[in-house]
C-alpha beads as a LAMMPS data file, in Angstrom:
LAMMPS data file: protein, C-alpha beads

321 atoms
320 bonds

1 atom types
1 bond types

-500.0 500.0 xlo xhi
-500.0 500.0 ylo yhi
-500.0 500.0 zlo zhi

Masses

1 110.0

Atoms # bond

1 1 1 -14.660 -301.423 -436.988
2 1 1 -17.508 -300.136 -434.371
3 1 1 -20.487 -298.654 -435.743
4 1 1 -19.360 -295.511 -434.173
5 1 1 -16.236 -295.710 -436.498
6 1 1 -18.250 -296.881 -439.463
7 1 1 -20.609 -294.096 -439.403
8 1 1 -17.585 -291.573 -439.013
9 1 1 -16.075 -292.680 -442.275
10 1 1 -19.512 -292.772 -443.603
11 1 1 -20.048 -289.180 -442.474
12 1 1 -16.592 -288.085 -444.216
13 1 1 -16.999 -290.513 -447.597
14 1 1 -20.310 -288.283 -447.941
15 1 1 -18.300 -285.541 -449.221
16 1 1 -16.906 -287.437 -452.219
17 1 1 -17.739 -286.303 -455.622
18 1 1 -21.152 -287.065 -457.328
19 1 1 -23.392 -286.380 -460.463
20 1 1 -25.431 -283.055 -459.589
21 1 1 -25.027 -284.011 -455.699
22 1 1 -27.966 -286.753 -456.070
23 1 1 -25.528 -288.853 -453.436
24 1 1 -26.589 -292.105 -455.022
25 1 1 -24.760 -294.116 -452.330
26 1 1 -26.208 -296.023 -449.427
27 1 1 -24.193 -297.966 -446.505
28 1 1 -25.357 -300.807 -444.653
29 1 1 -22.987 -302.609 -442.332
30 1 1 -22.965 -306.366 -442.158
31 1 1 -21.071 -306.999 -439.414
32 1 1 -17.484 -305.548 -437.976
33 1 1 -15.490 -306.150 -441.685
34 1 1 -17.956 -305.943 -444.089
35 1 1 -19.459 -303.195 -445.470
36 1 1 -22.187 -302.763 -448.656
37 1 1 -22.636 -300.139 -450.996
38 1 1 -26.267 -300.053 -451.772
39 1 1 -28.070 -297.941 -454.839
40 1 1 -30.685 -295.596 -454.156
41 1 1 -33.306 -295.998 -456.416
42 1 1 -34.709 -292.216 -456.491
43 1 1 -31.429 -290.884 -457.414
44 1 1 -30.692 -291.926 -461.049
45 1 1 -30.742 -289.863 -463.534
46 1 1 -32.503 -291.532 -466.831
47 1 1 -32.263 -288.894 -468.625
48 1 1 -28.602 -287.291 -468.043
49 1 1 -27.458 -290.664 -467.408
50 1 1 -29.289 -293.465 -469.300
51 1 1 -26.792 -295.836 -468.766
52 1 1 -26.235 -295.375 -465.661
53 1 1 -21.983 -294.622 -466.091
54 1 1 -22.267 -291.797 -463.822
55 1 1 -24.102 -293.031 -461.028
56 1 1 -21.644 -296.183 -460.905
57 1 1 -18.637 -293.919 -460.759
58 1 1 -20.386 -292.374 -458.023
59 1 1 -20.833 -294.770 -456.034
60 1 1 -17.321 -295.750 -457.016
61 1 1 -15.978 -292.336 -455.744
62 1 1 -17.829 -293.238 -452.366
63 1 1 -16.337 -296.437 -452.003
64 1 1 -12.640 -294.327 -452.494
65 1 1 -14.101 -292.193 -449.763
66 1 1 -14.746 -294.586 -447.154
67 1 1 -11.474 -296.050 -447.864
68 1 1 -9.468 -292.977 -447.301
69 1 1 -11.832 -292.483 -444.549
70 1 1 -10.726 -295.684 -442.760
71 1 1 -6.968 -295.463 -443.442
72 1 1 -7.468 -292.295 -441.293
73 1 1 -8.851 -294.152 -438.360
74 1 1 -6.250 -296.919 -438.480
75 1 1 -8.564 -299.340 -440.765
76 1 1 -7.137 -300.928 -444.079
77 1 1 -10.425 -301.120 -446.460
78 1 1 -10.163 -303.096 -449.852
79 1 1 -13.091 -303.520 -452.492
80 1 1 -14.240 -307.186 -452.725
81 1 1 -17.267 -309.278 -454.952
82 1 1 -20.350 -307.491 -454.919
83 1 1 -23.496 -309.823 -453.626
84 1 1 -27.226 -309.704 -454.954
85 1 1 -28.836 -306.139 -454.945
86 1 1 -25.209 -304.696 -454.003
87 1 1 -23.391 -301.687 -456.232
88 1 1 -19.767 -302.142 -453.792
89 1 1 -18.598 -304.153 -450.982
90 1 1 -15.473 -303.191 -448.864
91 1 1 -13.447 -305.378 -446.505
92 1 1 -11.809 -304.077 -443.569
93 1 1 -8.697 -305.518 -442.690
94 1 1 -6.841 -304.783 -439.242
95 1 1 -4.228 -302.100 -439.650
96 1 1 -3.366 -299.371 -442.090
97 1 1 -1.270 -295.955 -442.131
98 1 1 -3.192 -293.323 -443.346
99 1 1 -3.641 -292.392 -446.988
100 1 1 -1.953 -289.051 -448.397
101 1 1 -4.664 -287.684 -449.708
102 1 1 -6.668 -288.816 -446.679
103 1 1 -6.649 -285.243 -445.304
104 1 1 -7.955 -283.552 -448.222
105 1 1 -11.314 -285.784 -448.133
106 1 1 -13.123 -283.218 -446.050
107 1 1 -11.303 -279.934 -447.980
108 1 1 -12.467 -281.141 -451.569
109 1 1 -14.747 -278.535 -453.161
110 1 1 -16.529 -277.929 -456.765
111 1 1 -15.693 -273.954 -457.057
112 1 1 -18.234 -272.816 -460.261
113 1 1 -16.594 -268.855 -459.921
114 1 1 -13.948 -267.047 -461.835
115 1 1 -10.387 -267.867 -460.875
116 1 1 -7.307 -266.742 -459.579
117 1 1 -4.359 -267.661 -461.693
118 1 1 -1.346 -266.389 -459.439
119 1 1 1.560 -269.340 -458.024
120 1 1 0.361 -271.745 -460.256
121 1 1 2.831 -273.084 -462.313
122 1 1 4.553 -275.029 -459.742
123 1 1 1.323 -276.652 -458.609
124 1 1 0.745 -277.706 -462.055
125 1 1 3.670 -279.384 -462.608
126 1 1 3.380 -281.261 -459.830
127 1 1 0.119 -282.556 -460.711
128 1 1 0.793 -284.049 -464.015
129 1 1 3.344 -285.946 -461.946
130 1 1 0.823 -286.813 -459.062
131 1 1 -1.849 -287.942 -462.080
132 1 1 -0.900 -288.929 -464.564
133 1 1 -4.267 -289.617 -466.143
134 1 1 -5.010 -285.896 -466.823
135 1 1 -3.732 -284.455 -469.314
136 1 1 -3.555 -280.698 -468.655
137 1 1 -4.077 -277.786 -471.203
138 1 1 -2.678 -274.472 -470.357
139 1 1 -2.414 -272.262 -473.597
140 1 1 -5.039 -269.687 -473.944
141 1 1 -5.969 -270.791 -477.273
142 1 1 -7.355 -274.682 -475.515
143 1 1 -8.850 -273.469 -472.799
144 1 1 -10.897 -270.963 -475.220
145 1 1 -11.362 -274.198 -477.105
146 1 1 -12.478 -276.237 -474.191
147 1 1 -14.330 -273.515 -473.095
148 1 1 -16.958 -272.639 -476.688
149 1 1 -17.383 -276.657 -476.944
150 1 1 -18.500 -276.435 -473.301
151 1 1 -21.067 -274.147 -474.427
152 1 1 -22.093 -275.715 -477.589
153 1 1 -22.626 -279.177 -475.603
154 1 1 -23.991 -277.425 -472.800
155 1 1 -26.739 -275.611 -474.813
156 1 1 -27.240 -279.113 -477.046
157 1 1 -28.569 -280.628 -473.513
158 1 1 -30.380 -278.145 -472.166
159 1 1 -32.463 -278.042 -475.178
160 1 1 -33.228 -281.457 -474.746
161 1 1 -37.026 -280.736 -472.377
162 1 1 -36.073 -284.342 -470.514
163 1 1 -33.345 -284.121 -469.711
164 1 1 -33.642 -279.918 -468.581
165 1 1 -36.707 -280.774 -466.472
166 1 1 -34.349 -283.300 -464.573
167 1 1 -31.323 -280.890 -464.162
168 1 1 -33.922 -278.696 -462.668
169 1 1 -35.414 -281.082 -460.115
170 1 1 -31.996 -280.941 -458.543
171 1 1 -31.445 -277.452 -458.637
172 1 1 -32.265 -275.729 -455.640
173 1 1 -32.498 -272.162 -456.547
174 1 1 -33.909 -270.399 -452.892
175 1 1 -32.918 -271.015 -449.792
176 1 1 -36.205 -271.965 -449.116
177 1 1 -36.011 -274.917 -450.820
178 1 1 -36.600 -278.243 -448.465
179 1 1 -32.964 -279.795 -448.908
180 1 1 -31.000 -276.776 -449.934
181 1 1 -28.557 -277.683 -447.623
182 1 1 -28.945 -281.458 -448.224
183 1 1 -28.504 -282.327 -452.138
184 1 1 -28.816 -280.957 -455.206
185 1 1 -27.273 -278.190 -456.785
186 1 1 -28.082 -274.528 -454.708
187 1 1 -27.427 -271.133 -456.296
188 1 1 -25.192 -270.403 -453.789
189 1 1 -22.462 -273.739 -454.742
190 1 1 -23.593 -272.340 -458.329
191 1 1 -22.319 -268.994 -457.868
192 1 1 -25.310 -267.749 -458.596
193 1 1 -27.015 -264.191 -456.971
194 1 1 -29.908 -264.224 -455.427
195 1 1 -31.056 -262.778 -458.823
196 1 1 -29.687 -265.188 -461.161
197 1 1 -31.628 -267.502 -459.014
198 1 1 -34.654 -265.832 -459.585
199 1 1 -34.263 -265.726 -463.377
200 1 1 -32.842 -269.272 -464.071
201 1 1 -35.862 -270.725 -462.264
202 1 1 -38.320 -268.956 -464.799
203 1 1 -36.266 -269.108 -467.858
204 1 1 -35.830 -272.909 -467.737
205 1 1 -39.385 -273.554 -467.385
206 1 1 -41.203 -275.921 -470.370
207 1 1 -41.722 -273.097 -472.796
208 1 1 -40.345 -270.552 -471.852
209 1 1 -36.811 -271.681 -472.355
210 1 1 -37.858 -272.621 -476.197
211 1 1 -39.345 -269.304 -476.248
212 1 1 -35.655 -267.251 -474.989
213 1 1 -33.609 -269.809 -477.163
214 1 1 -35.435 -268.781 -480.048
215 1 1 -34.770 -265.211 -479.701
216 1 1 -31.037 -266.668 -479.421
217 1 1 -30.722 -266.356 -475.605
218 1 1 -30.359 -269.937 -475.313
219 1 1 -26.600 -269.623 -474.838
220 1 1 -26.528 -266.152 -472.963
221 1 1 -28.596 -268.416 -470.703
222 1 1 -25.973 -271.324 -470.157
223 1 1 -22.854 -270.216 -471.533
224 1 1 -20.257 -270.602 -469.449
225 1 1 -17.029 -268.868 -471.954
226 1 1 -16.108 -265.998 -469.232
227 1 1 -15.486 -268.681 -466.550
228 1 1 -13.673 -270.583 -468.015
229 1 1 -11.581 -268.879 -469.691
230 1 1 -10.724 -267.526 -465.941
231 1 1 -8.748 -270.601 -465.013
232 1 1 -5.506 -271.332 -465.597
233 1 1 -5.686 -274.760 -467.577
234 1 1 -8.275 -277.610 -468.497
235 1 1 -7.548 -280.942 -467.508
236 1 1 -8.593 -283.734 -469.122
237 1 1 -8.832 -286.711 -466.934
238 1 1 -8.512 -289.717 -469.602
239 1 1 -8.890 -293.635 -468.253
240 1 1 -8.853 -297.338 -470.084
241 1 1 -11.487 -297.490 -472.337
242 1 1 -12.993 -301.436 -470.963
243 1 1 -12.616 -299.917 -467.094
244 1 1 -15.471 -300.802 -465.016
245 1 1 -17.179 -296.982 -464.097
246 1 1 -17.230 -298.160 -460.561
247 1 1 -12.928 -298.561 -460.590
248 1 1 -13.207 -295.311 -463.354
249 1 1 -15.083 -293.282 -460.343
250 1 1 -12.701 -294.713 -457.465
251 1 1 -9.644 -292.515 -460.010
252 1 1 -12.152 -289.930 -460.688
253 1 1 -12.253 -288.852 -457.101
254 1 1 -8.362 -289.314 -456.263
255 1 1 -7.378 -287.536 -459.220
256 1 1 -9.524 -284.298 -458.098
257 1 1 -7.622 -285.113 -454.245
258 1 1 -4.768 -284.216 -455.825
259 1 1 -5.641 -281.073 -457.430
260 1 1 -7.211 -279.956 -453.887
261 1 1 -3.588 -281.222 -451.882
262 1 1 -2.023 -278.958 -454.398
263 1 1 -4.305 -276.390 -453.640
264 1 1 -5.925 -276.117 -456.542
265 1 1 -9.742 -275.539 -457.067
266 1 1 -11.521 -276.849 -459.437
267 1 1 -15.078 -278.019 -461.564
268 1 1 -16.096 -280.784 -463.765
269 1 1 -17.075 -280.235 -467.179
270 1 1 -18.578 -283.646 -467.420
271 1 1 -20.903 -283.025 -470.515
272 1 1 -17.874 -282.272 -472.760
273 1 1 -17.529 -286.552 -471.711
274 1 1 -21.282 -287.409 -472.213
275 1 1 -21.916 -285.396 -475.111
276 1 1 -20.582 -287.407 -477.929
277 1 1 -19.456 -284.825 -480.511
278 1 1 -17.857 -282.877 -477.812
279 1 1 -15.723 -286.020 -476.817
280 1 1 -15.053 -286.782 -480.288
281 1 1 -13.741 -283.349 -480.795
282 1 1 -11.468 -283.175 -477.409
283 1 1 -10.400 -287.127 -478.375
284 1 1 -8.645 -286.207 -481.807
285 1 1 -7.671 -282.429 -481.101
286 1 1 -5.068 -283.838 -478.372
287 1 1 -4.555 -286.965 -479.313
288 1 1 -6.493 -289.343 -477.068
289 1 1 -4.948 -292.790 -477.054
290 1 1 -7.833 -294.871 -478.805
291 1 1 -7.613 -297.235 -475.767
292 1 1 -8.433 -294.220 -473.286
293 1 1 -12.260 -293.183 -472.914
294 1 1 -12.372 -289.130 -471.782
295 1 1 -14.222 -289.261 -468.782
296 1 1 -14.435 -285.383 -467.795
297 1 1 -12.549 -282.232 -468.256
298 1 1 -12.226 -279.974 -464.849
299 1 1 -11.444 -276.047 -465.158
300 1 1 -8.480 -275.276 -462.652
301 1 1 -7.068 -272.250 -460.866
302 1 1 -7.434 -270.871 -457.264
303 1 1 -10.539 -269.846 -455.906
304 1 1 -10.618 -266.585 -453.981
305 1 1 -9.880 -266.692 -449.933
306 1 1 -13.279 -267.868 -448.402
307 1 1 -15.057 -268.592 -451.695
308 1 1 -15.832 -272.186 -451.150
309 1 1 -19.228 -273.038 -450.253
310 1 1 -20.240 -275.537 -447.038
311 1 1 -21.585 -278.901 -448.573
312 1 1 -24.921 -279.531 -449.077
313 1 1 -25.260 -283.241 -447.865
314 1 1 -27.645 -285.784 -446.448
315 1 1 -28.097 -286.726 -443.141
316 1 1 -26.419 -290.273 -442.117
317 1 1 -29.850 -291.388 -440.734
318 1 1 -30.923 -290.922 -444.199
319 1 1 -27.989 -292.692 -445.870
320 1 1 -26.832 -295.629 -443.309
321 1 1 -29.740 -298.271 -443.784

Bonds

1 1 1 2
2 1 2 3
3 1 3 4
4 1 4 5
5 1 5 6
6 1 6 7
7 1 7 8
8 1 8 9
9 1 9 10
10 1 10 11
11 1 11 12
12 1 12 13
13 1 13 14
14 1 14 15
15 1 15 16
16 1 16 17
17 1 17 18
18 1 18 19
19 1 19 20
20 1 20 21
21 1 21 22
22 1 22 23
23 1 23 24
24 1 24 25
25 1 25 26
26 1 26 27
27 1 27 28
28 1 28 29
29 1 29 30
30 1 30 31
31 1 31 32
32 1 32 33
33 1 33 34
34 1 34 35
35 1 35 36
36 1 36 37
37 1 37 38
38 1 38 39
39 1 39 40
40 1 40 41
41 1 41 42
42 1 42 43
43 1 43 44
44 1 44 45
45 1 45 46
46 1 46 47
47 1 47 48
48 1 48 49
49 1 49 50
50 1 50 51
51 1 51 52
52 1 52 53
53 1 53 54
54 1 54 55
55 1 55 56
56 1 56 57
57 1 57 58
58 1 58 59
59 1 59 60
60 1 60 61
61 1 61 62
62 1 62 63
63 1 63 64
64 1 64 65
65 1 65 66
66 1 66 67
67 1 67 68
68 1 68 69
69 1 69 70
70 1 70 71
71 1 71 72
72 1 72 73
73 1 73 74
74 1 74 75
75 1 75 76
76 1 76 77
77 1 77 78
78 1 78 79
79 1 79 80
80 1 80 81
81 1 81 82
82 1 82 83
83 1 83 84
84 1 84 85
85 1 85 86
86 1 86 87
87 1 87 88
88 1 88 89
89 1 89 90
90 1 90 91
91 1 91 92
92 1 92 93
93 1 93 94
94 1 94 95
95 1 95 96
96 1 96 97
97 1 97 98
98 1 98 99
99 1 99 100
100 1 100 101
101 1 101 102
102 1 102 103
103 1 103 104
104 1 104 105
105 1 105 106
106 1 106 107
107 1 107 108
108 1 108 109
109 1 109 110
110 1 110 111
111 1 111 112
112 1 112 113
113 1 113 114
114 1 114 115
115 1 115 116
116 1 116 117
117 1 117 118
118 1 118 119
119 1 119 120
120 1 120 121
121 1 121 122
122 1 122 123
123 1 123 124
124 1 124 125
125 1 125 126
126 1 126 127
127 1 127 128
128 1 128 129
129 1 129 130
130 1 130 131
131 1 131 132
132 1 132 133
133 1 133 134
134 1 134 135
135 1 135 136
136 1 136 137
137 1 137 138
138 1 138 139
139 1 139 140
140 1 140 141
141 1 141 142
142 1 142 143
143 1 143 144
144 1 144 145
145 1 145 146
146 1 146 147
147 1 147 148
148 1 148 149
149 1 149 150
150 1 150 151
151 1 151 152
152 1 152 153
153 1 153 154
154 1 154 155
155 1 155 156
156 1 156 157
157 1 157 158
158 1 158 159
159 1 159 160
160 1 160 161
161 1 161 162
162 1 162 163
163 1 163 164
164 1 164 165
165 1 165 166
166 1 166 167
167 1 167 168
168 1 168 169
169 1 169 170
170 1 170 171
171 1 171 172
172 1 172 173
173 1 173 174
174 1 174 175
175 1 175 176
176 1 176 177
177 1 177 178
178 1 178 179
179 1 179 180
180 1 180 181
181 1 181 182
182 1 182 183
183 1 183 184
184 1 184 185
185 1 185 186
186 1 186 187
187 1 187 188
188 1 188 189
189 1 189 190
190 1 190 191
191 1 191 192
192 1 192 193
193 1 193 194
194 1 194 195
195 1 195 196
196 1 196 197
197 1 197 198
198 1 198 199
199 1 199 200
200 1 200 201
201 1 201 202
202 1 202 203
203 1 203 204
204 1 204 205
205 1 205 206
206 1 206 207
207 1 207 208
208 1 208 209
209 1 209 210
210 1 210 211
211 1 211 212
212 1 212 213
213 1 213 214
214 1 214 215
215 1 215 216
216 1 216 217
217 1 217 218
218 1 218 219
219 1 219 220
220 1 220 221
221 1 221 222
222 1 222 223
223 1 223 224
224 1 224 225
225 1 225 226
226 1 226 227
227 1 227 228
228 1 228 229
229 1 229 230
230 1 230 231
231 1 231 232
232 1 232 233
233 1 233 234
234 1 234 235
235 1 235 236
236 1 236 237
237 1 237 238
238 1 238 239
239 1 239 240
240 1 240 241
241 1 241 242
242 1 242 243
243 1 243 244
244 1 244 245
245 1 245 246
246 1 246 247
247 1 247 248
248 1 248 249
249 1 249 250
250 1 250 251
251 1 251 252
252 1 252 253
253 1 253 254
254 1 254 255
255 1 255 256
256 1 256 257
257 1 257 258
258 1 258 259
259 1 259 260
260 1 260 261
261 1 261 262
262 1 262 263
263 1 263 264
264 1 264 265
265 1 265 266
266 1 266 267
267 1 267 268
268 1 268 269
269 1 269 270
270 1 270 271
271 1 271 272
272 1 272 273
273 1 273 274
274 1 274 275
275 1 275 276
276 1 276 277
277 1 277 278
278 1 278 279
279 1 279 280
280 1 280 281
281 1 281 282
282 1 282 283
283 1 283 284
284 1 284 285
285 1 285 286
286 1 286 287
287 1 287 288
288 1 288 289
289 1 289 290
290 1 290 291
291 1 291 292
292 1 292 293
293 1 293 294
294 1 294 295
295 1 295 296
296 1 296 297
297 1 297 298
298 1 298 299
299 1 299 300
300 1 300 301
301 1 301 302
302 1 302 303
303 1 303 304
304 1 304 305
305 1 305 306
306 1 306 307
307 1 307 308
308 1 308 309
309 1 309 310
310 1 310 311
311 1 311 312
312 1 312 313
313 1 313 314
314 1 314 315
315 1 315 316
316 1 316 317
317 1 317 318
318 1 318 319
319 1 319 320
320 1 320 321
């Protein structure tokens, strides 16, 4: 592999999934078959993410990136023993036929809007086929269910002041911001007006949040019901309970390839995973195995012609040390 071809794949495994866009992931290439996955240490989340699960699926979701990456430029990748200071290491072998779901690297989107639900059946059914790992949830009643627990968790986070201050140092709510188009969360990926923007960035300040969730705005603020509701099922992606996050993100990211080759939009739901009553809750309503840890639950449907916004990602002088 050149370095012209490694920073290609580098360029395209950018666009895999990650918590609130921090793009954890750094790339260093050792020589012409060995790459390393490198953590960037201003890109946790100790708050959100205290043990760190999420960032390690991230960078496992990059890793699944670059391989798909490579297959489309002829290169076999496989994941091999990490050394000192090292989150991944891939291995590039000589030949490979590209991946399926290669293609859809660069198409994958989080869409945070109301839905479409037309032509959807058949693209359902062929995804509980293509992953079997989610388990998908398509009467009205579940999705409402999914939907109020959503809310509940959401609102049982955002009152925690840590952990709200953090969510808001990656929000980028005006298109002034520095690295609006380069991290982060922006208004415009979270559907938000120009208005909205305006408004969440006051109302989740320290104090005045407390202040609006006393007067019972606290959910009006972060409720989420009317969206998703919109879609036409919840899928809960499910995987072994003892599975290293790092393999766990590596299925994270294919599983959501699938949905987008199927043409399907979709968005996580991760805290109904990290908040543990929520889990609980979605574990024994539909039957969890008790050997399966729920790792997320995505909202699916079609997003309206054009709706899907550009990415905002880093540059690969920033990420390629």
């Amino acid at each position: 592999m050149t370095p012209e071809d490694f920073e290609a794949a580098v360029a395209d495994a950018a666009l895999s999934p990650n918590v609130h866009n921090t793009q954890p992931t750094l790339w260093r290439r050792i020589d012409a078959r060995t790459i390393a996955l490198l953590e960037a240490p201003d890109r946790t989340l100790p708050h959100g993410d205290p043990t760190g699960r999420d960032v390690a699926a991230s960078h496992g979701a990059a890793a699944e990136g670059f391989i798909l990456a490579a297959s489309l430029r002829g290169f076999a990748v496989r994941p091999a023993p990490t050394h000192e200071g090292e989150v991944g290491r891939l291995l590039i072998d000589d030949a490979a036929t590209p991946d399926p779901l290669a293609p859809f690297l660069t198409r994958r989107r989080t869409y945070r809007g109301k839905f479409t639900t037309d032509r959807m059946l058949a693209a359902l059914a062929d995804l509980t086929v293509a992953a079997p790992d989610l388990m998908l949830l398509t009467r009205p009643a579940d999705i409402d269910h999914v939907a109020r627990l959503n809310d509940v968790a959401s609102l049982r986070g955002f009152r925690n002041k840590a952990f709200r201050a953090e969510l808001l140092s990656w929000m980028r709510l005006s298109p002034r911001h520095l690295r609006w188009s380069e991290d982060g969360l922006n208004a415009r990926a979270m559907e938000m007006s120009s208005l909205e923007a305006m408004g969440a960035a006051v109302a989740l300040r320290p104090g005045v949040f407390e202040i609006l969730d006393g007067l019972s705005l606290g959910s009006v603020l972060t409720g989420e019901t009317a969206v998703v509701n919109s879609a036409a099922a919840a899928a809960l992606l499910h995987r072994p309970a003892d599975e290293a996050p790092f393999e766990t993100g590596r299925a994270w990211h294919r599983a959501w390839l699938e949905m987008t080759r199927l043409g399907l939009a979709a968005a996580p739901m991760t805290v109904l995973a990290d908040d543990a009553a929520a889990a609980a809750d979605l574990s024994k309503r539909f039957n969890l195995p008790p050997d399966r840890r729920l790792i997320t639950v995505f909202r699916l449907g079609r997003a309206p012609e054009d709706a899907l916004p550009p990415p905002a990602r880093r540059p690969l002088k920033d990420v390629i040390v």
